[in-house]
N, C-alpha and C positions, 0 to 999 in steps of 0.2 A: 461463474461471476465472483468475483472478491469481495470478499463480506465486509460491509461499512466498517471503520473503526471502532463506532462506538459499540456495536455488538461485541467487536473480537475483545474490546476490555472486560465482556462480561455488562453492558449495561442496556436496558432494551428500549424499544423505541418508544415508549411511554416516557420511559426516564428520558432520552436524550429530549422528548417536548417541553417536558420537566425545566429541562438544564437551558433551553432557547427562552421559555418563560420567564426566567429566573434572571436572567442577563440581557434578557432582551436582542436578544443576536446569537447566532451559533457561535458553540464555543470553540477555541482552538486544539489543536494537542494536547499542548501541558494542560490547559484548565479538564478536558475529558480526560485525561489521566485524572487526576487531582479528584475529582468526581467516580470516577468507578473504584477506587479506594475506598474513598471516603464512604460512600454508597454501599460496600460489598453487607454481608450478610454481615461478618465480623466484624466492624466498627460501625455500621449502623441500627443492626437489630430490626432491620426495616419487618421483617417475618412475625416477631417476636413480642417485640414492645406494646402493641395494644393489649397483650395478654399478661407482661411483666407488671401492669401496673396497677396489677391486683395482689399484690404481694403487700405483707404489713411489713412501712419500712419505720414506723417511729417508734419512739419507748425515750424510757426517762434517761436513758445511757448511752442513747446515739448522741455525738457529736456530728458526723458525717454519715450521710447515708449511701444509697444508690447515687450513680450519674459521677463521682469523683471517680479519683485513681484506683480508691481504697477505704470500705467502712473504717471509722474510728468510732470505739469505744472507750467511754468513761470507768474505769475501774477503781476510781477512788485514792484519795491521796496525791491526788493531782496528776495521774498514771494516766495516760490512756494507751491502748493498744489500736493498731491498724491489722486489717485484715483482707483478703484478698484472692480466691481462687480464679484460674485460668484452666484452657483446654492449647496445647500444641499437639491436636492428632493427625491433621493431615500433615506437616510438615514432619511428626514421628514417622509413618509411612513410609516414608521414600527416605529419608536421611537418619535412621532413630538415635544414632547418637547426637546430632546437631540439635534435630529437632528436639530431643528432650533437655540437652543443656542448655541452648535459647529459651525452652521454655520456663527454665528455672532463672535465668540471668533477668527475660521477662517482670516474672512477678516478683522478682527480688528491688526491681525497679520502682514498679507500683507499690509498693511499701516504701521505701524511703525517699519519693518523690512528697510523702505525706509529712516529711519530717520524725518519720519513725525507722528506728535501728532495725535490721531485720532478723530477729534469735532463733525461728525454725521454718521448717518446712516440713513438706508434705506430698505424698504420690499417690494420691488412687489412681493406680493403673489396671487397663483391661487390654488382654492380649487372646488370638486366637487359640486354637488348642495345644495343647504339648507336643501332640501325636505331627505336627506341620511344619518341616523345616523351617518356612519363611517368618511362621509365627514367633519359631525359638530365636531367629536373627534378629525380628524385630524386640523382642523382649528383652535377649541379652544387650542389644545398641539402645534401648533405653535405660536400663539398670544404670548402664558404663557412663552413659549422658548425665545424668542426673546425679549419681555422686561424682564423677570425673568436674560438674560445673561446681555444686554443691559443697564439697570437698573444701575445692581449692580456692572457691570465697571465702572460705570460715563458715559457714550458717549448718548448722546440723542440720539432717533429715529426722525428725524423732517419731514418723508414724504415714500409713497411708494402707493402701490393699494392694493385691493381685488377684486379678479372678482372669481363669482362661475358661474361653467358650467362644463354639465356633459361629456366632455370631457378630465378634469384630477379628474375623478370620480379613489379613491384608488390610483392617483399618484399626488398627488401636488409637484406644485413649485413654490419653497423656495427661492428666488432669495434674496440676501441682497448688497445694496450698502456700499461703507463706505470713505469719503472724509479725509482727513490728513491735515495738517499744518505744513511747516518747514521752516527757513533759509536756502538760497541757499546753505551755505557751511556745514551744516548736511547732506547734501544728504550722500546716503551709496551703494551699488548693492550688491547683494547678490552672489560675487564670490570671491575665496581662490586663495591668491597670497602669494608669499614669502616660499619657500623651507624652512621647517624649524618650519613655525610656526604654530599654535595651535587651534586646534580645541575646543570649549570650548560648550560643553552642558549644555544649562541655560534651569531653570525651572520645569516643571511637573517630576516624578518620569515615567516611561516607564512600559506600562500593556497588557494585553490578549484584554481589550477594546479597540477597532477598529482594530483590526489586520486585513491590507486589507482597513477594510473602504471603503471611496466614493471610491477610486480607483478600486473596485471591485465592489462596489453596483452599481456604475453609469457605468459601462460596461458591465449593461445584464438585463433583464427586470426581471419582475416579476411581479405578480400580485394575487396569492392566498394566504390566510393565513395561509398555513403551510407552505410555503415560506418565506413569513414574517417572521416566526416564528426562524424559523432555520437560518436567518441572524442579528437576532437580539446583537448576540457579535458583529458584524462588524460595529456597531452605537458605536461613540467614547461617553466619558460623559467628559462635561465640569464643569471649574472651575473659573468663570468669578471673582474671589478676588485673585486668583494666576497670573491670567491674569491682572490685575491690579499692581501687583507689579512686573511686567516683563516688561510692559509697563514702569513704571516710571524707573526702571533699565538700561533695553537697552538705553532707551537719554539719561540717564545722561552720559553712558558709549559711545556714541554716539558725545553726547558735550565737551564730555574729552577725543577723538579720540583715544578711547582707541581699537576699532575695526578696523579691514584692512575691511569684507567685514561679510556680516550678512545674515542669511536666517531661515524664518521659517520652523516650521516641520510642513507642514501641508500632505495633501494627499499623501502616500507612504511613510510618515513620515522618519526616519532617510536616508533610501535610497536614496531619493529622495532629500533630505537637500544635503549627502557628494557628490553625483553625480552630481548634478546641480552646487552645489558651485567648485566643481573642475575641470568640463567641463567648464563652462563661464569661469575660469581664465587660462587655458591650461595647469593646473597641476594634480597631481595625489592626492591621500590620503589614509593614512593607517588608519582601525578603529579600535579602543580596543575593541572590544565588550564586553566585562565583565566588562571595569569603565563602562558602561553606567546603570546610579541608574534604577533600575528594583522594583516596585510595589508588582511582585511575583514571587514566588520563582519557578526554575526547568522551565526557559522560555529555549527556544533555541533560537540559532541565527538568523532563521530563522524570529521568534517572534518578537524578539528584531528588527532588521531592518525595519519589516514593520510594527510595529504597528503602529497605527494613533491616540496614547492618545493626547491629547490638552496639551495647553500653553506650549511649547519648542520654542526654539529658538537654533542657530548652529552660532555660532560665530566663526569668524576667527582673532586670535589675537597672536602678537609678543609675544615670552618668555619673554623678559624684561619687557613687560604689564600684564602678569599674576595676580601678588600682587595685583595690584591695580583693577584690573577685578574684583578678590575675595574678595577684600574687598570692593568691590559698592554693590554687588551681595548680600554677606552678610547683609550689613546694611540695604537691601531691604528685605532681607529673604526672597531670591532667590537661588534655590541651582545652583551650577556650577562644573563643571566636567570634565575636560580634557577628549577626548573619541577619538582624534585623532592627527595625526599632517600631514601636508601638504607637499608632496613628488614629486622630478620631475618626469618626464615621462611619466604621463598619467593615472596610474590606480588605480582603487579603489580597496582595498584590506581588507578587513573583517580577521584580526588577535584575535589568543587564548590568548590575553592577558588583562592586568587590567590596562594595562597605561604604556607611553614609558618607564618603568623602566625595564619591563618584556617582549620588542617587540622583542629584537634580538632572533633570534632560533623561533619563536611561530609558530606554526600550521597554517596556512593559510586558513581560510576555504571557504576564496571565493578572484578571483582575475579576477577582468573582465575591461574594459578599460570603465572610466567614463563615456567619450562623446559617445559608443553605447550604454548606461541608458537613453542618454535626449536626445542627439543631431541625432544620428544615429535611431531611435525609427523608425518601419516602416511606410510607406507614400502609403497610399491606394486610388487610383482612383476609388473610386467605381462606378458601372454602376448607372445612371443614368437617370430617362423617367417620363417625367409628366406623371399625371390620364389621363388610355385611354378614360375616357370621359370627358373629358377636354371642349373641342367644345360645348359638350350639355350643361353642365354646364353654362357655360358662356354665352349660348343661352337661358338660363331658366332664365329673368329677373324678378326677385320678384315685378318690377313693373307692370307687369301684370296681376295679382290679384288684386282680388276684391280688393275694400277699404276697411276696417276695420268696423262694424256698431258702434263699442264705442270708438275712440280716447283718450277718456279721462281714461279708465281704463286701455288703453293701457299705458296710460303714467305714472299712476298713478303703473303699475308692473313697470316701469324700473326705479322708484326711490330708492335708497337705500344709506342711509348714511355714511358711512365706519368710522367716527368719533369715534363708539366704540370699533374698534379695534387700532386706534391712541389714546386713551384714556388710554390704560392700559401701553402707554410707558413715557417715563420723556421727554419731548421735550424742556425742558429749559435748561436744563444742559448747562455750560460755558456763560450762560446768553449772548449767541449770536445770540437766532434765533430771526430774526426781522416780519417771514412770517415761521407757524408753520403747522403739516398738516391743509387738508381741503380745502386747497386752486391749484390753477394750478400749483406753483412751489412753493418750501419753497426759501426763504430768508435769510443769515447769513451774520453779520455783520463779514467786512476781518481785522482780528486784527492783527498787526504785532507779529508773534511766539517767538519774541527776548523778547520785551519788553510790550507788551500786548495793546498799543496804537491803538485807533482806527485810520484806514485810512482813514476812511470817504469814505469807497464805501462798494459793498456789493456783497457774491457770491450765486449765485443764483441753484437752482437742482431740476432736474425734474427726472420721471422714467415713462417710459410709455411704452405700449408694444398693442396687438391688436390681438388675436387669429383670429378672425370672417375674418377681412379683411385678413390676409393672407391666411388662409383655400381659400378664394375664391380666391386670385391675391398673391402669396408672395412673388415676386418682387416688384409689385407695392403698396401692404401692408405692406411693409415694408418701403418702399418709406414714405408713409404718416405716418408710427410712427415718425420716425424724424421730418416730418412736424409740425406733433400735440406737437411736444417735443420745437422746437422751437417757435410753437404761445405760448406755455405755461409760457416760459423763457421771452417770450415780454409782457406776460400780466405786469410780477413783474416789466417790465423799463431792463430787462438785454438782452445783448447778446451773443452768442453761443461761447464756446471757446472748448470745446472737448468733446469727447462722449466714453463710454466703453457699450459694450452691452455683454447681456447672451442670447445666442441662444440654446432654449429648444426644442428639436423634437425628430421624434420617432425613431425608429429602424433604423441604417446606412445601415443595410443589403438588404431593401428595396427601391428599385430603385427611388418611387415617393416618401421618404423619402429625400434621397439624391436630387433631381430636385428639393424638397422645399427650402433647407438649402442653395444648391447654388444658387437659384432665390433670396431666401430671402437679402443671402450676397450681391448678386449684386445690390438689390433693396438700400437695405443701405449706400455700399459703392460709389452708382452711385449719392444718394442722397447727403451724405457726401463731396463728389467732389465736387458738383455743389455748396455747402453751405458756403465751405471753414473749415468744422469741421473736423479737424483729429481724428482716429480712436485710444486712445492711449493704449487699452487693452482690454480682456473679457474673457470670457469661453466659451465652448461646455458644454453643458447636453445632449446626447442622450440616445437613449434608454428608452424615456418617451412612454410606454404605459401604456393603461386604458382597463383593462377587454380582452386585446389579441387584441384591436386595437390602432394606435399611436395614440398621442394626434395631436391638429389641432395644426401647426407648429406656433411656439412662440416667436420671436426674442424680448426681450426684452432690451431696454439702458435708460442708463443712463447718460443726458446731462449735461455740468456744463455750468454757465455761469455768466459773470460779470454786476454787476450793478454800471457805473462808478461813480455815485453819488446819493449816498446814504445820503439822507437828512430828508425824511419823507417813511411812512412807504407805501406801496403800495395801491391801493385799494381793491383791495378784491374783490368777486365774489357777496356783498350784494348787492341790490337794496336798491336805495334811492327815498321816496313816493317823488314824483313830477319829479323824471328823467326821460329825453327823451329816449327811447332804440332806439340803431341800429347795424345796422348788418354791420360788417367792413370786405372786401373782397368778392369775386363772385365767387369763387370758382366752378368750379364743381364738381353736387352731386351726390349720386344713393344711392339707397335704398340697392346692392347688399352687401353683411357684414355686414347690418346694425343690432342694436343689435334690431330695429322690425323686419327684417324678420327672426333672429337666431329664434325669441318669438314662432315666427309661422310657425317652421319649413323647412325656405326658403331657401338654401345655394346655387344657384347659381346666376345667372347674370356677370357682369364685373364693375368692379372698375373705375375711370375715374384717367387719369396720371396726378401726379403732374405738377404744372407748377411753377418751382423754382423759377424764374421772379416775378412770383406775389407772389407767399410764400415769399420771400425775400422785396418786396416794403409793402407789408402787415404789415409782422412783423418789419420791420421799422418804419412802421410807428405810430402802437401802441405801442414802447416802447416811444416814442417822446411824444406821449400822456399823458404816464403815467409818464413821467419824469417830464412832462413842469404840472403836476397836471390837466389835462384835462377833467380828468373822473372821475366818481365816484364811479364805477366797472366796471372790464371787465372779462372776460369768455368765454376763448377758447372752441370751438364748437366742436366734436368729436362724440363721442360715442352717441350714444343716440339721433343726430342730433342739430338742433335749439331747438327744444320742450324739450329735454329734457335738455340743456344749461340753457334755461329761467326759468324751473321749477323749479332748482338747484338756481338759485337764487331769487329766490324766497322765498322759503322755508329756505334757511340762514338766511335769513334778514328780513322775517316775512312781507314781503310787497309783496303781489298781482300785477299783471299788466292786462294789454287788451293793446292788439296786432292785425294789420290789416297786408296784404299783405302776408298773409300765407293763401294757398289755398285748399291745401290738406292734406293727408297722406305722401305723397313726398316730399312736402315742411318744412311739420312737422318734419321727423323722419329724411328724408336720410343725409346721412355722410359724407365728404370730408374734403379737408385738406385746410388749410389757412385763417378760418374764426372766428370772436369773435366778441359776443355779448356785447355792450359798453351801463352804461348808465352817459349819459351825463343829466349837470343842464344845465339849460334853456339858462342859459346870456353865455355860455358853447358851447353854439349848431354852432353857425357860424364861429366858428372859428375850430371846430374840423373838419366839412364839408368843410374849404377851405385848410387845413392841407391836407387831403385825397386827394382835388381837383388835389394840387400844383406837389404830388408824382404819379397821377395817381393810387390812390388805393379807390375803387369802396367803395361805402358808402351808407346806406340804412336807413330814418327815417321807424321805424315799430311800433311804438306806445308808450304808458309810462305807469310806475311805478305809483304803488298803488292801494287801494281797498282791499277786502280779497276773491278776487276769479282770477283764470289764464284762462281766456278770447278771444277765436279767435271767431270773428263773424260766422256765422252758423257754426264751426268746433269745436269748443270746450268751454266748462264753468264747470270748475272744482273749488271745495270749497278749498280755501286755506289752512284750517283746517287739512283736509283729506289729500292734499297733503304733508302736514306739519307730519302727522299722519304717511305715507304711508313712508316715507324719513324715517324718525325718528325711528321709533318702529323694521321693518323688520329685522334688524341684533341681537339687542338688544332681541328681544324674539325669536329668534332660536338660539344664541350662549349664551347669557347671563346667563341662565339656566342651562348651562349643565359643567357637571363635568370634572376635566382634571387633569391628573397623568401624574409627570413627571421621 
């Protein structure tokens, strides 16, 4: 039997009663099109949202919050910044070079649809293992994606991750941040106001590539390669030099107030532009479907509305603004187009016509009320139940196993460089980054967006995220990515001003799917509270499975944060031969998530709960450090434990150390939150130790700097070489080698 329509869009038959309630008569094609879009998991968060809006979004520095394009923040000086993370993993999947340059051309969007210049970016990416052909395909056609788009916009890449693990084995995620720059009075929202006026479509011509899109790929799993195969139209293809001259279009048009209210076409592309921009302002819109420039020939309406080609933009602008719209547009060689105009009453209306010369009398071919596209989208409670073996779990401590018999090649697997994958992007571009990857947070100097003058301070971004720990606690592993986000923000001298994260999990349909995603949120938002960081935006990805199981739940963010004086450049994670090392914080540890017991199979035990108190006097107190010049490196402590903090720098800096008060495997590897390794010069030492004293934050001499071997008396002696060898080489001969189409 042939399966209804409205199923095979992906929408079910609650929805389609939904969709008859809502118009009072069943709908047609294009309007069920228009709806299982608008609907999917990715542009409606229908899964999600009763649990997002436990998040703290306010503070005294939000301008914008959730629900826009793109948080903005107030920085002072009449500066504010726009902020904005995303997920392209199902469209990375099956196309990794598109999908990751869409997904950068994407969020390069949502930044300066806000009135903000776009000056970096950002890649936490997760890829399956090394050891997996298909995983190194996907990894190298994301690298190549994402500075291939990157690149050739101008926007540097100045930081992000790599973590490979066989748990997004065939599904990576392609997470990309992206920071903006404006003057307070550029700000713009992306909502249509003024009965009357003019919908204006800037940019790309409209094609059969990505019809659907993320808005369908990210609302259903998959995982075989004739599924892949057969989604492959639904991977949009970018155009990162068209997207360049739409950028410089929209501000100028932006500077010359030539726009009421501005929105990108990204996910459910045209639909999802006229609906959203006519729900936020309370008004309706009629669209011409036939002006809008079409790619190819014999598309239907249908086509037309959902496809998800790149660089658009949907402008709402006064008739009397028109001329001068067309003529910025032109001189950027930008196309523009009239495709609607802005109507009271409420609804969106898909007209047989080419433009309002030909609207009176036209064929209607779709007429459904804006706000049930965005705002009315369904709100699902889904059941919810942690793993029924939860108990045993967290009763099975990795720390009761045997110790390890080699330490040192234990250590000597968890080093891996990630430098050659920041290598293949431009991270100098706008010649602002003061602290470029490599290091615990990048650094940019805050230039005034008017007149290009420095301010003499500096804003600081980190991305971090943590599978391991939340698989085993993701409340409380989520707790400590903030943690780890904020030691990281301290190492550079800066402080926390606002966070967006992308929460990546598996199947919503799955009850301990759903118990992750709302642990994890609470984990985050409980953290957030206590820090003072508001939550100013983010995304959903579900539906991340690997081989027909979900991946391990993934919240990843994105912290910003200020370094009020910016004078000199921070330390850096090197060792300097003759500096003291210690260990700043007490944190407690467990080997439970830790990336040794993932090595050896270990996932349960229990997490130890942050203690915000001392996270917060900690990282106070190593930004004071690094301000007042105190240190000579420092190195926030996470992954991989103390051992592998030390080795890390080590191996940067080409200088060895020998370390005492480390006693074991536990001491070595286990992982908590609030802790960084400092080394201090010598004439350095008493005063960093009565610094610590004065705050009450615990402080540890553990040995010092140099030699060409990393040294714990009876625990470990590994040759600097080798480590140097082991860091260095591992990414470089499994990705460097191999071929990639994009």
């Amino acid at each position: 039997m042939t399966e209804p329509l409205h199923r095979s869009l992906g929408l079910t038959d609650g929805e389609l009663d939904d969709i008859v309630r809502i118009l009072g008569r069943g709908p047609n094609h294009l309007e069920l099109a228009m709806y299982s879009v608008m609907w999917s998991e990715h542009c409606s968060y229908k899964s999600s949202r009763i649990h997002l809006r436990r998040f703290p979004t306010d503070g005294p520095d939000v301008m914008v919050g959730p629900g826009e394009n793109a948080g903005v923040i107030d920085v002072g000086d009449g500066i504010a910044v726009a902020m904005r993370i995303e997920s392209h993993n199902h469209p990375s999947a099956i196309e990794p070079y598109q999908g990751a340059a869409t997904g950068v051309g994407g969020i390069l969007r949502d930044i300066f649809t806000m009135g903000a210049r776009p000056i970096a970016l950002m890649d936490p990416l997760r890829f399956g293992p090394l050891d997996d052909p298909r995983s190194r395909w996907i990894a190298e056609g994301v690298v190549s994606g994402v500075s291939g788009y990157g690149n050739s916009v101008g926007v540097p890449t100045v930081g992000g991750e790599a973590v490979f693990d066989s748990t997004y084995q065939d599904n990576p995620l392609v997470n990309v941040f992206c920071l903006g720059i404006l003057p307070h009075e550029r700000l713009v929202l992306g909502q249509a106001t003024g009965e009357g006026n003019l919908a204006v479509l800037l940019g790309s011509t409209t094609g059969r590539d990505g019809i659907g899109g993320v808005s369908v790929l990210a609302s259903a799993g998959f995982s075989d390669a004739e599924a892949d195969a057969a989604k492959r139209p639904s991977v949009q293809v970018g155009d990162p030099f068209e997207e360049k001259r739409l950028i410089e279009a929209c501000l100028e048009l932006l500077d010359a107030r030539l726009v009421v209210g501005i929105q990108d076409l990204g996910g459910a592309g045209l639909t999802c532009a006229t609906s959203e921009t006519a729900s936020r302002g309370g008004v309706g819109m009629d669209v011409y479907v036939w002006a809008v420039p079409r790619r190819e020939e014999g598309m239907e309406p249908f086509e037309v509305m959902t496809s998800e080609s790149q660089e658009r933009m949907l402008a709402i602008v006064e008739p009397d603004s028109l001329d001068r719209v067309l003529e910025i547009c032109r001189r950027w060689e930008v196309r523009a187009s009239v495709i609607g105009t802005v109507t009271e009453g409420g609804a969106l209306r898909i007209l047989d016509a080419t433009g309002p010369h030909d609207a009176a009398g036209a064929t209607v071919f779709a007429d459904v009320p804006a706000a049930s596209l965005h705002e009315d989208a369904p709100l699902y409670d889904r059941p919810l139940a942690p793993p029924a073996d939860l108990a045993a779990r967290r009763a099975d401590d990795p720390a009761a196993q045997l110790a390890p018999d080699d330490l040192g090649a234990a250590l000597l697997d968890m080093l891996c460089d990630n430098t050659w994958i920041s290598s293949q992007y431009d991270s100098q571009l706008f010649l602002n980054t003061v602290v470029g990857p490599g290091g615990d947070a990048t650094v940019l100097r805050l230039k005034d967006p008017a007149t290009g003058a420095d301010t003499g301070r500096g804003l600081a971004l980190t991305a971090d995220g943590n599978h391991r720990w939340c698989a085993v606690d993701p409340r409380r592993g989520a707790s400590a990515v903030m943690a780890e986000a904020v030691m990281n923000l301290a190492t550079v001298g800066a402080r926390p001003l606002a966070m967006v994260n992308c929460l990546n999990f598996g199947n919503p349909e799955h009850p301990e799917v759903m118990w992750q995603l709302s642990e994890a949120i609470d984990g985050l938002a409980d953290a957030c509270r206590a820090l003072g960081i508001p939550v100013v935006g983010g995304n959903v990805s579900l539906y991340n499975e690997s081989r027909g199981a979900d991946i391990d739940p993934t919240p990843v963010v994105a912290v910003l944060g200020m370094v009020d004086t910016l004078v000199r450049r921070p330390p850096g994670i090197g060792l300097v031969d003759g500096g003291r090392l210690l260990v700043l914080g007490d944190g407690p540890t467990s080997l439970a998530g830790s990336l040794w017991a993932w090595r050896q199979g270990l996932r349960g035990g229990e997490l130890p709960e942050l203690d915000v108190a001392s996270l917060q006097a900690t990282a106070g107190v190593l930004r004071s450090l690094v301000l007042n010049d105190l240190v000579q490196a420092a190195h926030d402590v996470s992954s991989g434990g103390l051992g592998l903090a030390l080795a890390e720098m080590a191996v940067v800096s080409g200088v060895g150390w020998s370390v005492a008060r480390i006693h074991d495997h536990q001491g070595l590897f286990g992982e908590g939150s609030g802790r960084a390794v400092l080394c201090v010069a010598p004439e350095h030492l008493a005063e960093v130790e009565e610094r610590c004293e004065a705050a009450g934050v615990a402080v540890a001499r553990i040995g010092e700097a140099g030699g060409s071997a990393l040294k714990i008396k009876d625990l470990l002696d590994v040759d600097l070489a080798a480590a140097t060898s082991a860091w260095r080489d591992r990414l470089p001969a499994a990705l460097g080698g191999g071929t990639t189409q994009g």
